[in-house]
NUTOR-66962 format. One record per residue: x, y, z of N, C-alpha, C in turn. Coordinates in pm, whole numbers, padded with zeros to 5 digits, always signed. Layout:
N
XYZXYZXYZ;...
This chain:
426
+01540-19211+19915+01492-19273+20038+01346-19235+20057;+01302-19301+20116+01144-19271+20132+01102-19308+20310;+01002-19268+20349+00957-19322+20457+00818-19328+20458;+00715-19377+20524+00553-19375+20485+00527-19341+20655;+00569-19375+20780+00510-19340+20926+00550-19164+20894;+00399-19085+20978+00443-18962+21028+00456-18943+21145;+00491-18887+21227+00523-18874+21362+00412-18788+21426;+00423-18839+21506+00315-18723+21638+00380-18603+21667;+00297-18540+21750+00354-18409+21808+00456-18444+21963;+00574-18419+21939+00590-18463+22066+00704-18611+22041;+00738-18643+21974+00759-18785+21917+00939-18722+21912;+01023-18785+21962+01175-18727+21968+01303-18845+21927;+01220-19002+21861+01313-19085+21843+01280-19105+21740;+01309-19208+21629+01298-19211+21492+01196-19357+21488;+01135-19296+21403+01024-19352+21353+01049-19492+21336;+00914-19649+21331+00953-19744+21351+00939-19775+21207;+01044-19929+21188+01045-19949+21084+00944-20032+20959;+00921-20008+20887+00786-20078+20844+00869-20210+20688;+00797-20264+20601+00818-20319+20560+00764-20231+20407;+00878-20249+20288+00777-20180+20195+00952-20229+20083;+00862-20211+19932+00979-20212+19798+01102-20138+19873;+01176-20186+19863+01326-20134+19831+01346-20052+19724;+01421-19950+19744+01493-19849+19650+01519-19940+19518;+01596-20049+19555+01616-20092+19438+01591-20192+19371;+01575-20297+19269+01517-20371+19226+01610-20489+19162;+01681-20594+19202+01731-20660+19176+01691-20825+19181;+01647-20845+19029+01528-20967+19017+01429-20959+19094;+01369-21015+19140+01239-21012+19273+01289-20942+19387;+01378-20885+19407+01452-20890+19569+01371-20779+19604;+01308-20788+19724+01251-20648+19815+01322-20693+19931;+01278-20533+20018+01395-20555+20144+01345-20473+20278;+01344-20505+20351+01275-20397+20481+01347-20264+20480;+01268-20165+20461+01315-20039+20402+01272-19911+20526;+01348-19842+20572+01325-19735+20674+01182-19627+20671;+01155-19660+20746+00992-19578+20806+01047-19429+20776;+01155-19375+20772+01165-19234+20722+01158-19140+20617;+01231-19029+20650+01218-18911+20568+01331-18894+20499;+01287-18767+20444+01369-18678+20364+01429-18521+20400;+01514-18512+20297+01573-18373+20411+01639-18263+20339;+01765-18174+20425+01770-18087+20373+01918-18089+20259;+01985-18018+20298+02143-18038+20177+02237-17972+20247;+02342-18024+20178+02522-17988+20246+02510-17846+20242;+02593-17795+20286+02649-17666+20318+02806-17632+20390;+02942-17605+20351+03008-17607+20418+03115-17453+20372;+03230-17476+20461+03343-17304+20423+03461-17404+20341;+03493-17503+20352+03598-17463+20249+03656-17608+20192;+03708-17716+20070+03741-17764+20074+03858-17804+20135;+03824-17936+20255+03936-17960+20352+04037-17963+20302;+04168-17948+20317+04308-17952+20271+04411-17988+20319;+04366-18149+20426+04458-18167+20487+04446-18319+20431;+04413-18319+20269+04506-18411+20182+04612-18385+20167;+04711-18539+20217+04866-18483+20233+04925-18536+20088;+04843-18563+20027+04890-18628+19917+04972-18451+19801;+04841-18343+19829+04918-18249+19709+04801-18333+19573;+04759-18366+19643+04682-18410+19482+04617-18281+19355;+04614-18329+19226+04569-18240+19144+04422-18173+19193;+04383-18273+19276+04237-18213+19301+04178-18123+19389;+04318-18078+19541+04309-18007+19619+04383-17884+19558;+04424-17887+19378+04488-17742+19345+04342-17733+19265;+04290-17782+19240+04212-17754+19154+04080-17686+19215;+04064-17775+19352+03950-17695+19437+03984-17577+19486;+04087-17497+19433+04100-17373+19512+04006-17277+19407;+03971-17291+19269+03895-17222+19215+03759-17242+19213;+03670-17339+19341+03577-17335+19378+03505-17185+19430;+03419-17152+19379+03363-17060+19441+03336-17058+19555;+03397-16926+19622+03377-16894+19766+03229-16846+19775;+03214-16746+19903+03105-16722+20033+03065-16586+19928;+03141-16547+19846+03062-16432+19794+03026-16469+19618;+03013-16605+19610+02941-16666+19492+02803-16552+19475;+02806-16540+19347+02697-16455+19277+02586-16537+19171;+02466-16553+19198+02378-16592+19106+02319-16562+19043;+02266-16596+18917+02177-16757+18929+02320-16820+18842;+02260-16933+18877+02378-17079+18832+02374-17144+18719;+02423-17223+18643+02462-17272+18531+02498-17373+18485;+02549-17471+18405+02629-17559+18348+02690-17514+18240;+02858-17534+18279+02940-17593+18160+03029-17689+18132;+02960-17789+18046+03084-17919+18078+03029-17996+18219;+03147-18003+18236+03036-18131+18421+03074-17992+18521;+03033-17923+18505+03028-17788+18590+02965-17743+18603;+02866-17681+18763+02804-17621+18813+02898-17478+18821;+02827-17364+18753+02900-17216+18767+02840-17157+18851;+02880-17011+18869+02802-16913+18876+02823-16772+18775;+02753-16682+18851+02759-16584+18715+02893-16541+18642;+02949-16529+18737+03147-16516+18723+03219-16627+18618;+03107-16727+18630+03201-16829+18573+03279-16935+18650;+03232-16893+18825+03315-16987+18911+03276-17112+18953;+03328-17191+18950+03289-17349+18992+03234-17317+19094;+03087-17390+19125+03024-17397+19226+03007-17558+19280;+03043-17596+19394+03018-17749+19432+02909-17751+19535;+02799-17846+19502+02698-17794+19614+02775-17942+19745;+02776-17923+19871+02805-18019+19938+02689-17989+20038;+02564-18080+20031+02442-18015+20114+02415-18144+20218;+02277-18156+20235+02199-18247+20325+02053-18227+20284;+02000-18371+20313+01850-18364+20289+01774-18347+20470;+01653-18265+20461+01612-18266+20579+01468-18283+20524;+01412-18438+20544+01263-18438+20518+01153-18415+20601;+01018-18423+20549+00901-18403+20636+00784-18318+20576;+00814-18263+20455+00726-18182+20372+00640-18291+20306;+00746-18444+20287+00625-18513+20227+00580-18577+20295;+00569-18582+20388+00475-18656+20505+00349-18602+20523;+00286-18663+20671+00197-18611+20674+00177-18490+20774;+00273-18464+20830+00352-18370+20895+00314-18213+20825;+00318-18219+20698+00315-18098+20660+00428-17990+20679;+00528-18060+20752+00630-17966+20781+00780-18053+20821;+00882-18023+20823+01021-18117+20783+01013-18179+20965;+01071-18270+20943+01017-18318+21110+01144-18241+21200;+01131-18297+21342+01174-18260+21464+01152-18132+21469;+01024-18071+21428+00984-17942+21506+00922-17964+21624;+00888-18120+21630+00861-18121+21764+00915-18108+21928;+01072-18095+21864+01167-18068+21973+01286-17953+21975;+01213-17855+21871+01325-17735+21851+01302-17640+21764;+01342-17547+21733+01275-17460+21652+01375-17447+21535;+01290-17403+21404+01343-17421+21280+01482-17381+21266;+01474-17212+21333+01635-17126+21294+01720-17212+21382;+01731-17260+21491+01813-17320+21572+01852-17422+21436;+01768-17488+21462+01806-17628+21308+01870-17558+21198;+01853-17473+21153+01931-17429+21067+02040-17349+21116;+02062-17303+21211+02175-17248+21263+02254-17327+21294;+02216-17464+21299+02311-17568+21291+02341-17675+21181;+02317-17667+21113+02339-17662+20973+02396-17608+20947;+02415-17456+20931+02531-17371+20899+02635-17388+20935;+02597-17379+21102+02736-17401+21134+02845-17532+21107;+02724-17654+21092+02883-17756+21024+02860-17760+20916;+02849-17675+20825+02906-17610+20670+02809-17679+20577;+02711-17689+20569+02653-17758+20461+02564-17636+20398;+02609-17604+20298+02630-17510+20193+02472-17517+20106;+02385-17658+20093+02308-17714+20052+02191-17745+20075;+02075-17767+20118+01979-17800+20152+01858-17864+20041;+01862-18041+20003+01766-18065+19946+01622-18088+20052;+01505-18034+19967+01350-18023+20061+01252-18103+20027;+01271-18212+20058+01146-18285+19999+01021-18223+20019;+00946-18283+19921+00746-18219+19943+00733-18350+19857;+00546-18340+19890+00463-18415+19854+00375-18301+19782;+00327-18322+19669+00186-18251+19570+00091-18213+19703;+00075-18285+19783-00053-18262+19833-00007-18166+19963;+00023-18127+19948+00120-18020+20093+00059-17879+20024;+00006-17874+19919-00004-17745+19833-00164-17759+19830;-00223-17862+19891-00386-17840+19902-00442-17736+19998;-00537-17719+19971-00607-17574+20026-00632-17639+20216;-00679-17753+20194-00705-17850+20323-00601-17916+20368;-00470-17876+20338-00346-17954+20378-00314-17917+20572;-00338-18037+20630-00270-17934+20734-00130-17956+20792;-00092-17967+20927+00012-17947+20961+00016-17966+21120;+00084-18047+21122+00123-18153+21259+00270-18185+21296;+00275-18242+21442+00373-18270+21465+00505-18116+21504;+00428-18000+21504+00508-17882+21545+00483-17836+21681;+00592-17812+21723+00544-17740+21884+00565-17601+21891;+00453-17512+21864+00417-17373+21834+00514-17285+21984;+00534-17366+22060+00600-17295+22163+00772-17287+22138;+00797-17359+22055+00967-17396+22037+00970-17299+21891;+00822-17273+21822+00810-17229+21653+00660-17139+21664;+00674-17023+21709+00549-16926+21767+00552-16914+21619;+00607-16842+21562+00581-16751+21408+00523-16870+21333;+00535-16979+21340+00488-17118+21246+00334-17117+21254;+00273-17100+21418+00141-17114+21429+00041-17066+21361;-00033-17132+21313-00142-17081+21187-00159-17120+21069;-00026-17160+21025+00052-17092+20863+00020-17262+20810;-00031-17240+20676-00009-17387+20582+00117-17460+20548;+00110-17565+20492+00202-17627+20475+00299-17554+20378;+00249-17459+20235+00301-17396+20155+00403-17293+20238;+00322-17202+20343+00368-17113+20422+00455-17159+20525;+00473-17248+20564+00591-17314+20621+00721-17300+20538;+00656-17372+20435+00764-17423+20324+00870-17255+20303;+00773-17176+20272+00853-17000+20248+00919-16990+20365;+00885-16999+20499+00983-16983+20625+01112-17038+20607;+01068-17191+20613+01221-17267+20583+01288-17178+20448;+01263-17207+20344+01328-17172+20290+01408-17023+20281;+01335-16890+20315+01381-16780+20357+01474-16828+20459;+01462-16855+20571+01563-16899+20710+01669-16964+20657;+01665-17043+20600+01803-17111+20445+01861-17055+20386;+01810-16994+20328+01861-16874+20241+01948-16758+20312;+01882-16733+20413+01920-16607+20490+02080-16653+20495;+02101-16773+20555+02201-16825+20659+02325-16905+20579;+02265-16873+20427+02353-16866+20275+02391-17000+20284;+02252-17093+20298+02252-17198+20266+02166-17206+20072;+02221-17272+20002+02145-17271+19875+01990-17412+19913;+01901-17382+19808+01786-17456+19834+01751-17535+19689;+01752-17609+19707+01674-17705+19583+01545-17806+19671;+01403-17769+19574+01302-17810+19634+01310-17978+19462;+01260-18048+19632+01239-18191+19578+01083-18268+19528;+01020-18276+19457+00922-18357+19441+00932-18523+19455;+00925-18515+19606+00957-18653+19671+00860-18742+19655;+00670-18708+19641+00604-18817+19666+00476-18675+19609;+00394-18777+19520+00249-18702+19497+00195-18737+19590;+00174-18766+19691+00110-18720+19862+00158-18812+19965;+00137-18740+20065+00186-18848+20196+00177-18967+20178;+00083-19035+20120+00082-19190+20144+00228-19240+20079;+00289-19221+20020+00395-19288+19955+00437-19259+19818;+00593-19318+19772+00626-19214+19658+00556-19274+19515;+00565-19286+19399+00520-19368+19270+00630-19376+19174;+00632-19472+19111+00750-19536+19017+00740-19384+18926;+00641-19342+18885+00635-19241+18752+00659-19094+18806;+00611-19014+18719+00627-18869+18795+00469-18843+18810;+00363-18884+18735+00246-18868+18777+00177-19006+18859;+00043-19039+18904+00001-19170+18981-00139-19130+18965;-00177-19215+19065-00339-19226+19053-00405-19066+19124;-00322-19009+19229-00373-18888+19291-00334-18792+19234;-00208-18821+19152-00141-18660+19101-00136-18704+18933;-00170-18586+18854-00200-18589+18716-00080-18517+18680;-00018-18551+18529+00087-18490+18515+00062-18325+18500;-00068-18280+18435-00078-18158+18400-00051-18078+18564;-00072-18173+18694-00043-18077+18776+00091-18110+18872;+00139-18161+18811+00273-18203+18846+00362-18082+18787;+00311-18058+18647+00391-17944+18626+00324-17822+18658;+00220-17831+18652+00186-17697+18696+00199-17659+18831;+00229-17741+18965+00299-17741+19110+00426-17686+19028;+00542-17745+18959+00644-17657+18946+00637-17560+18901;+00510-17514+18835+00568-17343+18751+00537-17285+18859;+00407-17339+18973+00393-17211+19007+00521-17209+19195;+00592-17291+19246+00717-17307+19263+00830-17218+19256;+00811-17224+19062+00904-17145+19015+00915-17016+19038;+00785-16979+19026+00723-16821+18983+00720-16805+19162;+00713-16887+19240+00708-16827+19381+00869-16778+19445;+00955-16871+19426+01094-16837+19440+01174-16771+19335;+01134-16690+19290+01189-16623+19170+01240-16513+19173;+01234-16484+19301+01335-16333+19339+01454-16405+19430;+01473-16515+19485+01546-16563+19593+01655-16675+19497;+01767-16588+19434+01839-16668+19392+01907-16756+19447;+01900-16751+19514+01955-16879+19664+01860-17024+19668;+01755-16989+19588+01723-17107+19534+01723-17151+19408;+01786-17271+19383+01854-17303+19262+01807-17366+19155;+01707-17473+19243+01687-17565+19135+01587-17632+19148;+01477-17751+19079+01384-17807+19097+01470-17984+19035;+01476-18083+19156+01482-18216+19129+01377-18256+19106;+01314-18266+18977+01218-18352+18937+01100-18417+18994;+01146-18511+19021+01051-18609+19010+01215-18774+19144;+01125-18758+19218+01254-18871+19328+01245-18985+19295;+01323-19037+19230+01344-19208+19263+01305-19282+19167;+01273-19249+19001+01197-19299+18878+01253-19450+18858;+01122-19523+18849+01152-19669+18855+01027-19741+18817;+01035-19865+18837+00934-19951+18799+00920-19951+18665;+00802-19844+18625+00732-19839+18443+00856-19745+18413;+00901-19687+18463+00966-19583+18395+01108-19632+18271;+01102-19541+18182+01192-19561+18096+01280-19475+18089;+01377-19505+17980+01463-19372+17969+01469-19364+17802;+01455-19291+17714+01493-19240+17583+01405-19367+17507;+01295-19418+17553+01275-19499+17412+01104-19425+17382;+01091-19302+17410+00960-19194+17351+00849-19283+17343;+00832-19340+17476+00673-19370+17473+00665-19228+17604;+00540-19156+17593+00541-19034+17646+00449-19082+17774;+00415-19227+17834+00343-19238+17964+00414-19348+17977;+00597-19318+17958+00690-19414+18078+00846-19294+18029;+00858-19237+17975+00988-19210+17911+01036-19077+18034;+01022-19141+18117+01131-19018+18178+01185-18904+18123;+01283-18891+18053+01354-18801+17986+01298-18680+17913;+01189-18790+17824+01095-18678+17750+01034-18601+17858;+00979-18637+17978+00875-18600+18092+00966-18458+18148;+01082-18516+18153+01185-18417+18202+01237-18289+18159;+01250-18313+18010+01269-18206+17951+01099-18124+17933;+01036-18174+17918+00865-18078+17946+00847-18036+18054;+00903-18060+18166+00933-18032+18282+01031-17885+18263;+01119-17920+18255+01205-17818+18275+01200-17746+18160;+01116-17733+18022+01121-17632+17969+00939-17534+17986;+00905-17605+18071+00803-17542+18127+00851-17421+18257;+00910-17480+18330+00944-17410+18458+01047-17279+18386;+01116-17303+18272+01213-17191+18251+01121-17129+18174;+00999-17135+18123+00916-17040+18062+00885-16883+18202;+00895-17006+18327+00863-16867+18390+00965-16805+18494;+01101-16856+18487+01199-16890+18572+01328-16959+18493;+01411-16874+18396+01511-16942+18332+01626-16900+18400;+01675-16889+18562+01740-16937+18645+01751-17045+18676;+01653-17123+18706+01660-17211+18775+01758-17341+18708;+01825-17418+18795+01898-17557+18767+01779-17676+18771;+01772-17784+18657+01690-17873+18622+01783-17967+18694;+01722-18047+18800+01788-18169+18833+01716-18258+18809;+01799-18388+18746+01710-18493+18639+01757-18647+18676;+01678-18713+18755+01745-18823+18820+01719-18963+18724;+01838-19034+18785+01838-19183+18696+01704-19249+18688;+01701-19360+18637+01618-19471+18620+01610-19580+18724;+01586-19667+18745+01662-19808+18830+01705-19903+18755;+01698-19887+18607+01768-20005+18548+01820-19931+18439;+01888-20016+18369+01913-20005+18207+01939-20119+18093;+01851-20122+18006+01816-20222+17943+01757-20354+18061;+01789-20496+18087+01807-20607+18149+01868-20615+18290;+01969-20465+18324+02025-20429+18431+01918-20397+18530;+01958-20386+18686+01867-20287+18760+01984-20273+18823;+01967-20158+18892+02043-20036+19017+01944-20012+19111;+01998-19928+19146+01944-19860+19303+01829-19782+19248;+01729-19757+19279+01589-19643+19262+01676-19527+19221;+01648-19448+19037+01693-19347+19046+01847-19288+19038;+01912-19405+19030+02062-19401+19044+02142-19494+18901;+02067-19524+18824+02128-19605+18694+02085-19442+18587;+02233-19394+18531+02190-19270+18415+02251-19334+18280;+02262-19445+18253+02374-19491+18180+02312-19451+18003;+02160-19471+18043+02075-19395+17897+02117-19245+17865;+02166-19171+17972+02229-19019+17909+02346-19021+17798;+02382-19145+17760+02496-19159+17660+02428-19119+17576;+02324-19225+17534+02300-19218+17377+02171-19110+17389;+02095-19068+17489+01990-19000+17532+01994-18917+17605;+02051-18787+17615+02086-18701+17706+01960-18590+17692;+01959-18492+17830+01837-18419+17850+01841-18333+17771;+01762-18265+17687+01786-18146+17618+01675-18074+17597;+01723-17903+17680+01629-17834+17708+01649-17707+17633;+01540-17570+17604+01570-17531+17510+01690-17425+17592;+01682-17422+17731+01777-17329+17808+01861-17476+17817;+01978-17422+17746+02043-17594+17718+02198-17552+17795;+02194-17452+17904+02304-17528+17993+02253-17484+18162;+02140-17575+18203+02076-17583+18339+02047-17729+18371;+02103-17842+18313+02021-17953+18319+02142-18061+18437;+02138-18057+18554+02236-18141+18617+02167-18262+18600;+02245-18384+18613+02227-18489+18633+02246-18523+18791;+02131-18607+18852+02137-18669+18974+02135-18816+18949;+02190-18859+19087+02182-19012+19061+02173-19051+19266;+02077-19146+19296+02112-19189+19452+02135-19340+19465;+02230-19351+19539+02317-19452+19577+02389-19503+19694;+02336-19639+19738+02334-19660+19855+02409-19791+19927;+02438-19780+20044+02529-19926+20066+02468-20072+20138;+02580-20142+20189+02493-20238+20269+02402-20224+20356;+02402-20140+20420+02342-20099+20505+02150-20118+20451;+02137-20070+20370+02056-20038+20282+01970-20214+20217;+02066-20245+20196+02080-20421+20055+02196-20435+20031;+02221-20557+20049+02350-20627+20011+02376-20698+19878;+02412-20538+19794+02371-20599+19652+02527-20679+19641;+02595-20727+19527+02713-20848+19507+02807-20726+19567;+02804-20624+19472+02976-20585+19459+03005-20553+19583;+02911-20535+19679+02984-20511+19826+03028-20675+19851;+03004-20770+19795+03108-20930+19865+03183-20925+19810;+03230-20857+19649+03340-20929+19588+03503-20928+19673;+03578-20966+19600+03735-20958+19725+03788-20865+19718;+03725-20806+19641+03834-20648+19568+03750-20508+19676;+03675-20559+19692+03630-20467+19755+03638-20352+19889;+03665-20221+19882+03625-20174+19803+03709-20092+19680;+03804-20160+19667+03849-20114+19552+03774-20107+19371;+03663-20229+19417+03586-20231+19241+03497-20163+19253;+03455-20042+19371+03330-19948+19352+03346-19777+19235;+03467-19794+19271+03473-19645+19162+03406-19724+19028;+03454-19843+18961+03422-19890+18849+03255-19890+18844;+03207-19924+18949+03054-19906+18964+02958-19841+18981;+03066-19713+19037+02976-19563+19012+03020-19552+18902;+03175-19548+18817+03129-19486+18693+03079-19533+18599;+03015-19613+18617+02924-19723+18488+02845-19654+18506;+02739-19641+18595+02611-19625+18651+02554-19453+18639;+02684-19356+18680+02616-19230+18691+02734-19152+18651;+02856-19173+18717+02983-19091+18775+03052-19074+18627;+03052-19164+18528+03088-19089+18361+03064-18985+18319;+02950-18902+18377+02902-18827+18314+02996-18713+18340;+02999-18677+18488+03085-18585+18496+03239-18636+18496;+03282-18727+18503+03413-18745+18453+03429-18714+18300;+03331-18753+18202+03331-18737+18067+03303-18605+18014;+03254-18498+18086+03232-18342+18091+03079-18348+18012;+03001-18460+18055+02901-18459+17932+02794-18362+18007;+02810-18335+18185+02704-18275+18249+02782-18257+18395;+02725-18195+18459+02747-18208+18608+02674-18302+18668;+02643-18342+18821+02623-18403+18892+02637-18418+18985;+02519-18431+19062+02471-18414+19214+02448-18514+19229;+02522-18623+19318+02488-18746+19450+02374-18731+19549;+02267-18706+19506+02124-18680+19560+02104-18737+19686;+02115-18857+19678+02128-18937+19799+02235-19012+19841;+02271-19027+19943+02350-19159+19975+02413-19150+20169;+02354-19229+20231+02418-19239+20357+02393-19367+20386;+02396-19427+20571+02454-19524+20614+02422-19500+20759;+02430-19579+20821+02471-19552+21015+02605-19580+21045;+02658-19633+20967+02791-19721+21018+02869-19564+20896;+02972-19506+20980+03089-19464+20934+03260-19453+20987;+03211-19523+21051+03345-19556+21137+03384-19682+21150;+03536-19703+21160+03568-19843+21201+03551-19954+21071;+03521-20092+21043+03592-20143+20968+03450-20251+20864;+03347-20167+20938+03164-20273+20887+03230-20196+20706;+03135-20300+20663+03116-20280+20522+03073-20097+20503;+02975-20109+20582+02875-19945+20536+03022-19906+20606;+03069-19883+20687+03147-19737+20717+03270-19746+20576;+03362-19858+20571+03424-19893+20462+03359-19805+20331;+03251-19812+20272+03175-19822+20179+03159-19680+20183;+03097-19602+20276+03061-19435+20267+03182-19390+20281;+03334-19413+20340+03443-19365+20336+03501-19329+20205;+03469-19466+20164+03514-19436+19997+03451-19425+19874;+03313-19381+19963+03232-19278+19777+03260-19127+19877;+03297-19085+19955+03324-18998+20012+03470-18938+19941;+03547-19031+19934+03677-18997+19878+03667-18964+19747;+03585-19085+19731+03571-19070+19537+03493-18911+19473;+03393-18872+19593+03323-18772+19554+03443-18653+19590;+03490-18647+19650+03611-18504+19672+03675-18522+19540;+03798-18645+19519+03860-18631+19423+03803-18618+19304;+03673-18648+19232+03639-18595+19123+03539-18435+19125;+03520-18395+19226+03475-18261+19272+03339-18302+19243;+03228-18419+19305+03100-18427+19279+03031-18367+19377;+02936-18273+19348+02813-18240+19447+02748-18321+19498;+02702-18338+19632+02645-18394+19712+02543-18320+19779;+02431-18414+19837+02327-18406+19939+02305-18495+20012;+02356-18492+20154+02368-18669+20171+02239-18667+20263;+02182-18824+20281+02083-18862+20360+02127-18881+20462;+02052-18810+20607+01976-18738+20580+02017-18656+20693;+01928-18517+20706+01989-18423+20798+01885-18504+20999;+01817-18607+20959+01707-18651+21028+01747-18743+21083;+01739-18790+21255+01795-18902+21284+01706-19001+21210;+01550-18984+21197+01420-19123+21189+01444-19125+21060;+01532-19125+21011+01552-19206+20886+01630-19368+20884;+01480-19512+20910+01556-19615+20985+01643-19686+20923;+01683-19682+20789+01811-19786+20717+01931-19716+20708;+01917-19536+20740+02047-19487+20761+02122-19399+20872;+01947-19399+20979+02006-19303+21056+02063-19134+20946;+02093-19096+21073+02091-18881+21029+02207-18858+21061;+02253-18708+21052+02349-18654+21096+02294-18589+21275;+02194-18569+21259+02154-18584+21399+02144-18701+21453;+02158-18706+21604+02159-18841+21689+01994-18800+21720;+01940-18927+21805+01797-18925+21796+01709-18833+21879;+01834-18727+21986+01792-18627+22094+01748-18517+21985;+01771-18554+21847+01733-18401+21750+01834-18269+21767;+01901-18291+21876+02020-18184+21884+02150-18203+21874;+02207-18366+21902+02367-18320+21867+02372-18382+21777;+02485-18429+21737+02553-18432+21588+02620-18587+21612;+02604-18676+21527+02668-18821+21529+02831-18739+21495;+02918-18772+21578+03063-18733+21552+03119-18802+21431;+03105-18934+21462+03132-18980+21308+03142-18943+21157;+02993-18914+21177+02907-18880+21022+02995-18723+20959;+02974-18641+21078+03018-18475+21055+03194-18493+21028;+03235-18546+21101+03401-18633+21074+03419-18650+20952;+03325-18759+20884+03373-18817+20728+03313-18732+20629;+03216-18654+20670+03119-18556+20585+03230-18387+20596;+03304-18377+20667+03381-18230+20722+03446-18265+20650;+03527-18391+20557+03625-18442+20475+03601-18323+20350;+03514-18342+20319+03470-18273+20146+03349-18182+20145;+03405-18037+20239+03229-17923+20188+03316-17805+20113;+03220-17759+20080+03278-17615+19992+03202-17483+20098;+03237-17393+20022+03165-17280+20131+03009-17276+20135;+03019-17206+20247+02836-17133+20211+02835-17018+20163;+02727-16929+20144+02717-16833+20105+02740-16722+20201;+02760-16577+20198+02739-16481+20272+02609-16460+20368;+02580-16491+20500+02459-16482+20551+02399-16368+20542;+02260-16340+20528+02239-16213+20477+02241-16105+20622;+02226-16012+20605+02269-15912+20735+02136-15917+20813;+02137-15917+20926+02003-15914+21010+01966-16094+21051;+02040-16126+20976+02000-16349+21014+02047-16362+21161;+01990-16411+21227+02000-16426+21397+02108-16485+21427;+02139-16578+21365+02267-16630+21365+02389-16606+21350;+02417-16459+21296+02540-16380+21293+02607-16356+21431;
């Protein structure tokens, strides 16, 4: 998801909607696309268990790693570990605003950070993806849209130095963190991983030094790439200024030069071959082209994926529907970890509609189901109401909670971590 408006100081409803490419690319089709952000990740205590079915998948989630999970993390097979060896499921939320022009994740204009994350915790989202922009890390970056009276300790501090707050305050409250490279600067995101403002040499060199900054805080996990690869981008055919994959693995065997903890998250394409998908959400090239790094079990696969709400691509008209969508995630992304070829994180995906009988509530009900029963990690969009094609898990006051959303989202979290001793929130 992307958004291009930043908000003022003071600003408490969600941003208006502008006109811009669609996520996804289907023949010519563009589509009026939400003025918002990006955000944070799931976090929850326990897979729900009031499937009455007895299914194989609620015996199987009992060897999910609990609240006293030990790191750094791993892959084996379509499995996220930890040091033990225990299945780890991330079930998070995105909370954007790092890539804006904000300089800082929004609605600080109406509350202060730990509160926001103290509520987060509390409805279990275990997760937190962070979008940023390259240019948040400039020496002249500043920082808007905060109300120093709701966020005293914030006053002063750069956009980088923000970024360490949140994330410490996350961490503390044994939420896990994966930082996102959402957009090489506020103005908007780019089909590639480098553009006209950001050069690749410092695309990676923003992640080493990232790496090398969170490198005592195993509570942060991972670096997602590069958001939303599309347009020029390729997958596995080694031209080295469109090939994704190759970009990816130089990516991530750069960052483990200084940081071989960390989890590589490596997102789709928008097409494959003659096909297109959603921005970022087609992996179907990991068959014959899979990531390979020389720390060769850190590499998750992401994929984001989205409903009517969003574009009314076919398979939401057909008659079967939604019974022919499992077939369409697992073409697209969801093989992978059914096939044990990798794990996988649902990077994106939300809606406004989750209730009642609209296509979108229909539609997020049952990649909701689909994601429990095959045990997929999630980060859903977004923790932000001004996100305008899906709406948040916040309502637009920035403080309560859409009942709905937390309803169908309380369906499938895993734990959080142990909060660390002294977190305000105990």
């Amino acid at each position: 998801m992307d958004q291009n408006n930043a908000p003022t100081t003071g600003e408490t409803t969600k941003t208006s909607r502008i006109p811009r490419p669609n996520r996804l690319r289907v023949g010519i089709a563009t589509a009026v696309v939400a003025a918002a952000a990006v955000g944070g990740t799931v976090t929850a205590f326990a897979v729900n268990s009031d499937d009455s079915t007895g299914s194989t998948t609620a015996a199987a989630s009992n060897k999910v790693a609990g609240a006293d999970s030990e790191g750094p993390l791993s892959t084996k097979k379509g499995d996220i570990v930890d040091s033990d060896g225990k299945k780890v499921i991330l079930t998070g939320v995105n909370w954007f605003g790092f890539e804006t022009g904000t300089g800082a994740p929004h609605g600080l204009w109406s509350r202060g950070y730990e509160s926001m994350l103290d509520q987060m915790a509390d409805k279990g989202f275990n997760t937190l993806r962070l979008p940023y922009a390259n240019d948040m890390f400039d020496a002249k970056a500043k920082v808007t849209g905060v109300n120093y009276k709701l966020n005293p300790d914030l006053k002063g501090l750069k956009p980088q130095q923000i970024m360490d707050k949140i994330v410490k305050a996350a961490t503390d409250r044994g939420i896990r963190v994966i930082l996102d490279q959402h957009r090489p600067d506020a103005q908007g995101q780019s089909e590639l991983w480098y553009s006209q403002s950001l050069t690749e040499q410092k695309w990676l060199s923003d992640w080493v030094k990232l790496a090398k900054r969170y490198k005592d805080n195993d509570r942060v996990i991972g670096a997602d790439l590069h958001n939303e690869p599309r347009g020029q981008a390729t997958w596995g055919d080694g031209n080295p200024k469109t090939d994704w994959r190759l970009a990816a693995q130089k990516a991530g065997d750069a960052i483990h030069k200084v940081n071989k903890d960390w989890l590589i998250f490596v997102e789709g394409t928008d097409r494959h071959k003659n096909e297109q998908f959603w921005w970022g959400g087609d992996l179907q090239g990991v068959k014959t082209h899979p990531v390979k790094l020389k720390e060769n079990n850190k590499v998750v696969y992401s994929a984001h994926d989205y409903g009517p709400g969003v574009y009314m691509q076919g398979w939401f008209m057909e008659k079967n529907f939604p019974k022919n969508m499992p077939g369409i995630w697992e073409k697209h992304w969801a093989y992978i970890k059914k096939q044990n070829i990798g794990p996988l994180l649902l990077g994106e995906f939300g809606g406004k509609k989750t209730a009642g009988k609209a296509k979108e509530a229909v539609w997020q009900n049952a990649l909701m189901d689909y994601l429990k029963k095959h045990e997929i990690s999630y980060t859903y969009w977004s923790w932000n109401p001004n996100s305008g094609d899906t709406g948040g898990v916040l309502n637009n006051d920035w403080k309560t909670v859409d009942k709905n959303k937390m309803k169908m989202l309380s369906k499938y979290q895993t734990p959080l971590l142990e909060a660390k001793k002294g977190n305000k929130s105990e």
